[in-house]
C-alpha positions, 0 to 999 in steps of 0.5 A: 195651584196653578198660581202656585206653580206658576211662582215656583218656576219663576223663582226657579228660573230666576235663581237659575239665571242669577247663579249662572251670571254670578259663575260666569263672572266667578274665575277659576279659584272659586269653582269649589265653592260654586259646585257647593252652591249648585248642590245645595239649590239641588238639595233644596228643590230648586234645581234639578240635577239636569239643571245643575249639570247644565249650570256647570256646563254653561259657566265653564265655557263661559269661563274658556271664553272669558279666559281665552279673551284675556289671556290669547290662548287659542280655542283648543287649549281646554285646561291649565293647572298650576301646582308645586311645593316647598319642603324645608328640611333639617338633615343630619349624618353620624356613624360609629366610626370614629373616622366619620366627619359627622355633619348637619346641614339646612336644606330646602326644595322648591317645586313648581310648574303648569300642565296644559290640557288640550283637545284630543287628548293631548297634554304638555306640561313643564316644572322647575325645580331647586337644586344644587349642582352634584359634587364635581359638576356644572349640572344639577343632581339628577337624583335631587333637587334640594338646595344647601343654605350655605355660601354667605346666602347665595342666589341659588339656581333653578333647572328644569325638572320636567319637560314634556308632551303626553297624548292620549289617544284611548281613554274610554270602556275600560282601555287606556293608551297614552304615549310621553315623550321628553323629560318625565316623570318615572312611569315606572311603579318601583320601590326607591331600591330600583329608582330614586323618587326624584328621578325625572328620566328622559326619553319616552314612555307608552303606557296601556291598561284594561279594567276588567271591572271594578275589582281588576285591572291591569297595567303595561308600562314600557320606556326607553330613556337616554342615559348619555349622549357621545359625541364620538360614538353612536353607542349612547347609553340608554334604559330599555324596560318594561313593567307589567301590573295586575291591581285588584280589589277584593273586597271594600276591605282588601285590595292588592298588587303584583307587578313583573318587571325588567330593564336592559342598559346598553352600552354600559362601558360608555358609563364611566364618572368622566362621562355621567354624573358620578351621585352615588357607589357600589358598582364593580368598576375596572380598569379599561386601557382603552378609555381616557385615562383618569377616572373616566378608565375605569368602566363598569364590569357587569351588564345590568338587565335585572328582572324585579317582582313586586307585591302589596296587599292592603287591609283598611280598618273602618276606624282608628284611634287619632285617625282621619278615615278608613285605616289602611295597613300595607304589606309590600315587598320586591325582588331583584336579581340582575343576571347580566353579572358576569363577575365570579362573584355573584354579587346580583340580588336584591330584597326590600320588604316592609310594612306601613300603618296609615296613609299621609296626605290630608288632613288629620292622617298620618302613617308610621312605616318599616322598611328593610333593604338588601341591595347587593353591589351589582344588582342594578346601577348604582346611580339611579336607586336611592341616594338617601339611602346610603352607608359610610366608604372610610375609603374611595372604591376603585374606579371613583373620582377623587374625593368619594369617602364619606357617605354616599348612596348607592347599591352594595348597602343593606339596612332599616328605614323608619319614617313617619309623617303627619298632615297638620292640614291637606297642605301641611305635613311633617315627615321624620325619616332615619335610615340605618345602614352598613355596607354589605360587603366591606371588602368588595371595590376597594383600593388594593392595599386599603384593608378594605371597609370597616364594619360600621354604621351609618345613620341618615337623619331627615326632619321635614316640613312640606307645604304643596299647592 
């Protein structure tokens, strides 16, 4: 017996030491694979989960050391992820009125960048991005970052998405405190009606958050972002905001979310088209004698500090017909009404509401959704929501550069959203989306002696092929 023993611990050792050499010489890309391998020699007997968590432990840091010897890196950065994507993208515009210039067009989107982890919970990261520049401008899309195949195959440009430095100070017993400053991504958990998904504001951000226990937790989100910078003045327009998110799990079935939310732009009269980029419509602008004649003269008529309520509840299904894993089915809703308004008509609220079957993103899943938005003219300013979302201006608002007919994003739209998607692979998906939107007030901003807007609508058409890495 003890001859037996004897062997078994040899063997152990053995296996032991061999799978440790053969990690410290693996590099990062196969670190998958060798937590597998580490499992199974747990499953056999071989290893012991202490042992194997000792492997583990040994093999990173004979990896942060290899790889500090090769790359330079000081001894306090702890970890690198590179990631990003690339989406190629038909699109297509159409309308019931007969003046619209219906177009089709060819686009893609290239994302990609590095996250720095390091001692003390400090993290740094960068992305860049694709992207034409917005119409009129020497600068990209704040809102986008798809390029245009066009211009006889032209090199097309790169800018910088993200920017940033992130420290977080708590992370344990339930508390969490971090602190982001630069070029971001949005911390904020809005639906597209308050800001656009592909938004990176700049500025600074403090998060906080307590989980209560596994069921209950809650979210503070506050921020303030720079909207401009005057060279003449020192009232530079900014976002001031806060959100508050209580997330709970009721059972392995139900979970569901309410948030409470509100912003405040000040210096809102130094956001005229002659000063920030001018994407998307449907903000009250009048005539201001006492600023630059042009476009620039006209200035925002109303204050924007909205308050905005959201709430989801999701139910999962064990299975579902064509379905990878447990079938998620999402009620979700929001509510925003501006009272900064101080216009005589009251043009300040806004509702989306919608429903999603499913949930994209790995393998075999996909997700088919509804969704119908009410965002009236002067609920929240109209160049940082969705500029996908949009309707036809057979005629140019007052207050806008010359050349804004045609489609464009923006508040003052009601209208439906369908999409679907579909995960080929966990790296792979398809996307369909279709909007279907008319303006809500026709007659509202419009060029005196115009007639205003016609009624009519305007269908938005996406097909999408998204690879992430």
């Amino acid at each position: 017996m003890k001859k037996i023993k004897k062997q078994n611990t040899n063997t152990r050792v053995a296996l032991f030491a061999g799978a440790t050499a053969l990690m410290a010489l693996a590099n990062q890309s196969a670190a998958q694979s060798s937590d597998a391998l580490i499992d199974k020699l747990v499953d056999k007997g071989i290893l012991t989960s202490k042992e194997a968590q000792e492997l583990r432990d040994e093999s990173d840091q004979d990896f942060t050391t290899a790889f500090q010897a090769k790359t330079g890196m000081p001894d306090w950065v702890t970890a690198y992820k590179f990631s990003g994507s690339f989406r190629g993208r038909f699109e297509q515009f159409t309308s019931s009125n007969p003046n619209f210039a219906e177009r089709n067009r060819l686009r893609y989107r290239l994302l990609a960048g590095v996250v720095v982890s390091m001692k003390g919970n400090l993290e740094t990261g960068f992305q860049l991005g694709s992207g034409d520049t917005y119409s009129g401008g020497t600068t990209g899309n704040p809102l986008g970052n798809n390029s245009t195949f066009q211009d006889n195959g032209s090199k097309k440009p790169l800018w910088v998405n993200q920017a940033y430095g992130k420290w977080t100070p708590v992370n344990s017993d339930g508390w969490l405190l971090s602190t982001t400053i630069g070029k971001m991504e949005n911390p904020f958990q809005f639906t597209p009606m308050v800001f656009d998904p592909d938004l990176t504001p700049e500025g600074a951000a403090l998060q906080g958050g307590y989980a209560f226990n596994d069921q209950q937790s809650l979210m503070l989100t506050g921020a303030a972002f720079v909207l401009d910078e005057e060279k003449t003045s020192q009232q530079d327009p900014a976002v001031f905001g806060g959100q508050l998110i209580w997330n709970a799990n009721w059972t392995q079935r139900i979970s569901s979310s309410l948030g409470l939310g509100g912003f405040a732009i000040t210096s809102p009269l130094n956001l005229t088209a002659a000063n920030v980029p001018y994407v998307n419509q449907g903000n009250t602008r009048i005539f201001n004698p006492n600023v630059n004649a042009g476009a620039g003269a006209f200035v925002l008529a109303n204050n924007y500090t909205p308050i905005i309520v959201d709430a989801s509840t999701t139910y999962k299904l064990d299975v579902f017909p064509f379905y990878a894993g447990a079938f998620p089915i999402k009620l979700a809703g929001e509510y925003i009404v501006n009272p900064g308004v101080v216009q005589k008509d009251n043009q300040n609220q806004g509702i989306w509401g919608g429903i999603t079957f499913g949930k994209a993103g790995t393998k075999g899943t996909w997700d088919v959704s509804y969704r119908y938005e009410y965002l009236e003219a002067d609920a929240w300013y109209d160049q940082l929501v969705d500029d996908d979302n949009g309707a036809y201006y057979q005629n140019a608002p007052v207050g806008a550069p010359s050349g804004s007919t045609g489609y464009f994003g923006g508040t003052n739209v009601k209208g439906h959203l369908i999409k679907a998607d579909y995960s080929f692979t966990d790296s792979l998906t398809f996307s369909f989306t279709c909007f279907i939107n008319q303006l809500i007030y026709p007659n509202l901003n419009t060029v005196s002696g115009s007639g205003g807007e016609p009624k009519s609508n305007a269908l938005h058409v996406m097909a999408d092929m998204s690879w992430k890495f």
